[in-house]
C-alpha positions in Angstrom: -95.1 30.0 42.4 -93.0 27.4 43.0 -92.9 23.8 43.9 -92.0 24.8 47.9 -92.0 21.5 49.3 -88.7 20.1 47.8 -87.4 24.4 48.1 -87.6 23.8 52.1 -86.3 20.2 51.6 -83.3 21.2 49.5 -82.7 24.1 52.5 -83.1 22.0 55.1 -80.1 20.5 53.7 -78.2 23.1 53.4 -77.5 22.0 50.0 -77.9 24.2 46.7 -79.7 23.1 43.9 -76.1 22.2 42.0 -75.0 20.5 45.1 -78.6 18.6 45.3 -78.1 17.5 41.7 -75.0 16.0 42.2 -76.4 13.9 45.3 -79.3 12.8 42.9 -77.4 12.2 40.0 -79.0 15.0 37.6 -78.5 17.7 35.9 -79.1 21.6 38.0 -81.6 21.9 35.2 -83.5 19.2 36.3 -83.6 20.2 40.1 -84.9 23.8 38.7 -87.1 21.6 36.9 -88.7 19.9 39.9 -88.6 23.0 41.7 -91.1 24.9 39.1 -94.7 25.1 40.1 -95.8 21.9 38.2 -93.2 19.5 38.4 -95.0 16.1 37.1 -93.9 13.0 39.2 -89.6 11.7 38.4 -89.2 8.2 36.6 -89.2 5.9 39.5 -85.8 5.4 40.0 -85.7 9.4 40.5 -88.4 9.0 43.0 -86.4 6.6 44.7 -83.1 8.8 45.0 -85.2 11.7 45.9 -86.6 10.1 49.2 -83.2 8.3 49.9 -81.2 11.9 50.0 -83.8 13.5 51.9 -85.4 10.9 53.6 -89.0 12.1 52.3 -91.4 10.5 50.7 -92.2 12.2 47.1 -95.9 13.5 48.8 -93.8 15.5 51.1 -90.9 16.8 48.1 -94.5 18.4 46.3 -94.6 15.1 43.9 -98.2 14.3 42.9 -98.5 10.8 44.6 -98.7 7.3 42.9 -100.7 6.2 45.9 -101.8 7.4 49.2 -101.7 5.1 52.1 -103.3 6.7 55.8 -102.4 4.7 59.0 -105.0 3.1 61.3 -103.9 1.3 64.2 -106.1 -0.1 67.1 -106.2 1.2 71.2 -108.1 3.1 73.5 -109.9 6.4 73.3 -108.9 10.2 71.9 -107.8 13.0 74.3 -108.0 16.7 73.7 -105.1 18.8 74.9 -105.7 22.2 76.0 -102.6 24.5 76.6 -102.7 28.4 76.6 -99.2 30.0 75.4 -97.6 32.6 77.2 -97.1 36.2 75.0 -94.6 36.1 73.0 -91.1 37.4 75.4 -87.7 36.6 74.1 -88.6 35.9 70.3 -86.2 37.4 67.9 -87.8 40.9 66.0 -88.6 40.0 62.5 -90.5 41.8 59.8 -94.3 42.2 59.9 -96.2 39.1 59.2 -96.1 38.9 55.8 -93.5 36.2 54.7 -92.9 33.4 57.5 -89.5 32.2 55.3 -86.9 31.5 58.3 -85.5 28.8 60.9 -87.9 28.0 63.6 -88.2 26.2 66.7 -91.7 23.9 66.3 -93.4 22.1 69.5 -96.4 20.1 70.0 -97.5 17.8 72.6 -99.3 14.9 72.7 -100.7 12.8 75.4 -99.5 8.9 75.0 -102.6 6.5 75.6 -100.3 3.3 76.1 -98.0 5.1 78.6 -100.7 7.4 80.0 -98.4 10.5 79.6 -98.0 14.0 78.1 -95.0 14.3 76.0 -93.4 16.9 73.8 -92.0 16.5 69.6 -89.3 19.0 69.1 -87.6 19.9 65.9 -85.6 22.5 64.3 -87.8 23.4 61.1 -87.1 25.6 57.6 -90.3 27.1 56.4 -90.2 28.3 53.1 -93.0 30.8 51.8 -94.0 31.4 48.2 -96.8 33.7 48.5 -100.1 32.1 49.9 -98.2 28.7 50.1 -95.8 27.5 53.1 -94.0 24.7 53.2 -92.2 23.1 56.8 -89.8 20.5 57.0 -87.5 19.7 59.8 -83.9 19.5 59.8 -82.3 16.2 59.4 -80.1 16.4 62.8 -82.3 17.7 65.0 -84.9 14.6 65.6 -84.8 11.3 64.8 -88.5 11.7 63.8 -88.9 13.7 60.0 -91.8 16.3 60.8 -93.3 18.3 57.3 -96.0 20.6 56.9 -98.3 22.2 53.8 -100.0 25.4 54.8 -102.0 27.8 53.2 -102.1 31.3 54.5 -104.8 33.7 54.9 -103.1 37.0 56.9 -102.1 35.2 60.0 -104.1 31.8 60.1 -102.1 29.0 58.6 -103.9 25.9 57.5 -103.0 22.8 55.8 -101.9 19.2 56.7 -98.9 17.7 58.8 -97.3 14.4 58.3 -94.5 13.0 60.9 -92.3 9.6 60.6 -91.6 8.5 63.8 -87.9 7.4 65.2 -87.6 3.7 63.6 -85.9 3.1 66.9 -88.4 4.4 69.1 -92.0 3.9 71.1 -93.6 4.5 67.8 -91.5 2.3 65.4 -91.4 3.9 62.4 -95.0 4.6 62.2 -96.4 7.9 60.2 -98.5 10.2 61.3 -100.9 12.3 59.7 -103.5 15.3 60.4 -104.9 18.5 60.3 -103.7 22.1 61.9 -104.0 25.5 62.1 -101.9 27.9 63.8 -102.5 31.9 64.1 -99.2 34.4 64.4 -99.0 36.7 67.0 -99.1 40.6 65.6 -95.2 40.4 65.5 -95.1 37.1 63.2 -92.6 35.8 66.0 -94.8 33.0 66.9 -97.0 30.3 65.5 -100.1 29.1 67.3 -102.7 26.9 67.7 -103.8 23.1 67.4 -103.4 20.0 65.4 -105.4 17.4 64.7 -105.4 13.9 64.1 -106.1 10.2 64.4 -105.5 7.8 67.5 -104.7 4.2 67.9 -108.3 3.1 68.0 -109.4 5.4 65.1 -111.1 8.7 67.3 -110.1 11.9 66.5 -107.2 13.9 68.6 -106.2 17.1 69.3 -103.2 19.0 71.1 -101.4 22.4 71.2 -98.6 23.0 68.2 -96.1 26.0 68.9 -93.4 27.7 66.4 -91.0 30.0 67.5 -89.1 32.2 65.0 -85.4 31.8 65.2 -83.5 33.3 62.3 -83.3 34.2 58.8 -83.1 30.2 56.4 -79.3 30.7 55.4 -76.1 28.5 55.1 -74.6 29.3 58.4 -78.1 28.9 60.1 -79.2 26.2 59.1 -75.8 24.2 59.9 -76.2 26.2 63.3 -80.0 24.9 63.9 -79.2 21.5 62.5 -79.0 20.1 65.9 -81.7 18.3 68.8 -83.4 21.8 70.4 -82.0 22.9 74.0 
């Protein structure tokens, strides 16, 4: 096992862990360090360097957390989105489902209570698999948002947690997200589906669809490729 969270970081940078170091200031030994199973939690001022190069918080680089902190805002009521997913088409042919490591192309939608729309998140994402553990991050250029995942898998139902940061600039200003989901692969391990879960503005409980596409092998050249707004 290793600590996966700060793997698919460090490869959604396209950076390797000597090349990390050097942008945090430490030694390759450390990075293998905090990349081992049990890392511990970095002095403070590493903590601080960590989020700053990958603009993550230490929760989502697999850190144990100093404190946790969940958003509650105030608004109107929840909304449950139901959307049914066509079969799986154009994907690209990958290996059975039993290693979801790769590029891939993540959607969910969301309806908007104070604009009384549907809308769509998009993002590039690296997951990175160590056995029954995933982890998801998105790539730095291809949202303003930062969009991370924690999954555990059984076969081909993924569950965990997913935490988003919203575009400082945007509707959302900044705000973080967090909830529950669970996606299921199709029988070619081309596509992730299902639902998330989480809380709305006045504290109810809301659902909508969540969709990964597999796109390609997690390597230099794709990841610089990928590393751009989807479309």
């Amino acid at each position: 096992m290793s600590n996966v969270a700060l793997v698919a970081a460090r490869v959604a940078h396209n950076l390797s862990q000597e090349e990390a170091a050097k942008r945090l200031g430490v030694s390759k030994r450390t990075v293998q360090r905090w990349e081992d199973d049990e890392p511990g939690r970095p002095q403070p001022a590493q903590i601080r360097q960590l989020q700053a190069v990958f603009g993550l918080p230490a929760e989502q680089l697999g850190f144990p957390p100093g404190r946790s902190a969940m958003v509650v805002e105030d608004g109107r009521g929840g909304h449950d989105l139901e959307v049914r997913f066509p079969p799986v088409s154009t994907a690209p042919s990958r290996p059975p489902a039993s290693d979801y490591s790769g590029i891939w192309a993540s959607r969910y939608e969301y309806f908007s209570s104070s604009r009384e729309e549907t809308y769509a998140g998009l993002h590039h994402v690296v997951l990175q698999q160590d056995r029954g553990t995933v982890s998801v991050r998105s790539l730095p250029g291809s949202a303003a948002s930062t969009m991370g995942m924690d999954l555990i898998v059984d076969g081909v139902i993924l569950t965990g947690r997913w935490v988003e940061d919203t575009d400082r600039t945007g509707h959302y200003r900044g705000k973080r997200y967090i909830g529950a989901i669970q996606l299921i692969a199709d029988p070619g391990g081309s596509r992730l589906a299902g639902k998330w879960l989480g809380h709305g503005k006045d504290g109810e409980v809301n659902t909508g669809p969540w969709r990964l596409d597999y796109l390609a092998p997690a390597n230099r050249a794709t990841i610089a490729e990928y590393d751009r707004v989807p479309g």
